[in-house]
C-alpha positions as a Python dict, from the first residue, in 0.01 Angstrom:
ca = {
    (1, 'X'): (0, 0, 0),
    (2, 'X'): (169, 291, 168),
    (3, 'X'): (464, 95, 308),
    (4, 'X'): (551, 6, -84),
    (5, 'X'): (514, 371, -162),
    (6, 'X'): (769, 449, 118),
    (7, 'X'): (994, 175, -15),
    (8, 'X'): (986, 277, -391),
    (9, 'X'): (1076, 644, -276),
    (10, 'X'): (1375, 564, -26),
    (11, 'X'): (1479, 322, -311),
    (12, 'X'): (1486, 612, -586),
    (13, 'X'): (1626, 814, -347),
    (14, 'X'): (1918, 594, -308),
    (15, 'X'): (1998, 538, -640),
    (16, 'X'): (2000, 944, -675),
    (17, 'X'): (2251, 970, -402),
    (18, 'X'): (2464, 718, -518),
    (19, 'X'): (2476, 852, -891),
    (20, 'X'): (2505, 1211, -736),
    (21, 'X'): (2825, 1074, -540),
    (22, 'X'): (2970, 895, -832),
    (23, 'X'): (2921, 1161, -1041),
    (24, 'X'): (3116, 1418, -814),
    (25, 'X'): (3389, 1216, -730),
    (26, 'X'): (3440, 1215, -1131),
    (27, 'X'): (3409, 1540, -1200),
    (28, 'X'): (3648, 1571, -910),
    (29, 'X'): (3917, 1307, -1039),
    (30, 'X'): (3882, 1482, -1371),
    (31, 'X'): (4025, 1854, -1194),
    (32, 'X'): (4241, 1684, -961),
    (33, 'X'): (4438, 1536, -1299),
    (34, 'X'): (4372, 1868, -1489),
    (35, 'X'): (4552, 2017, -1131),
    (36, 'X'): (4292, 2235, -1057),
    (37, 'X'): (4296, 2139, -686),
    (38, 'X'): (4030, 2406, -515),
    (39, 'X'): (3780, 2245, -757),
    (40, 'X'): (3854, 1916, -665),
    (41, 'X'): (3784, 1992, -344),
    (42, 'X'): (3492, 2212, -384),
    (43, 'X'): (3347, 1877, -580),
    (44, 'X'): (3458, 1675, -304),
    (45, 'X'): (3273, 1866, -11),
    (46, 'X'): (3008, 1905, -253),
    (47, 'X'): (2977, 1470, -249),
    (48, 'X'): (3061, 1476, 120),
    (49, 'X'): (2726, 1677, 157),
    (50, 'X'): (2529, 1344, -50),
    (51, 'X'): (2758, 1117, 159),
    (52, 'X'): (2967, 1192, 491),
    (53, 'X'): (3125, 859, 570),
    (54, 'X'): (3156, 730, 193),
    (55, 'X'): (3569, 654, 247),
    (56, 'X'): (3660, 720, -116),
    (57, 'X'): (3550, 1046, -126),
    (58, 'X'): (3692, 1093, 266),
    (59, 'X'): (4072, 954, 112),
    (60, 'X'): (4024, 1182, -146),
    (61, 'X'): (3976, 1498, 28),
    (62, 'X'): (4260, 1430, 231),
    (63, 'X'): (4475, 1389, -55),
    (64, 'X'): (4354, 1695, -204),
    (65, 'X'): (4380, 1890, 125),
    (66, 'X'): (4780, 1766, 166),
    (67, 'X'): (4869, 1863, -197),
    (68, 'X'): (4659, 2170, -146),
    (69, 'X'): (4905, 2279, 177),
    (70, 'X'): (5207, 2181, -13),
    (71, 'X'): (5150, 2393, -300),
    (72, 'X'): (5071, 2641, -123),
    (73, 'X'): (5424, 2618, 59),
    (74, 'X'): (5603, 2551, -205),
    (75, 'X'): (5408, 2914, -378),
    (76, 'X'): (5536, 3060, -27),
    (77, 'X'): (5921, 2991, -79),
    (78, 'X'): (5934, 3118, -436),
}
């Protein structure tokens, strides 16, 4: 009876981390078009922390992070 205990909870658990990731990567999708880029990325590490190897959120960040370095040369030369 304790094994299915065990199971339900890493189930529930699962399901929590995957709507906490999807639910980032939104809210980050949602900044990144609105251009607020540190936001994005704060929402990105912030669903890196739920998942470190989930690839969409990885490609994402590194998107971010090379529009982030542009902008900010692009801010340098004016």
């Amino acid at each position: 009876m304790e094994h299915r205990f065990q199971l339900l909870y890493f189930t529930i658990v699962a399901l929590i981390g995957a709507g906490m990731l999807f639910f980032y990567t939104q809210l980050a999708a949602i900044a990144k078009a609105r251009n607020n880029v540190p936001l994005s990325i704060e929402l990105i590490r912030d669903a890196l922390e739920v998942d470190d190897k989930n690839l969409d959120a990885l490609g994402m960040l590194g998107d971010l992070e090379l529009k982030n370095d542009d902008w900010v040369k692009a801010k340098d030369l004016t």
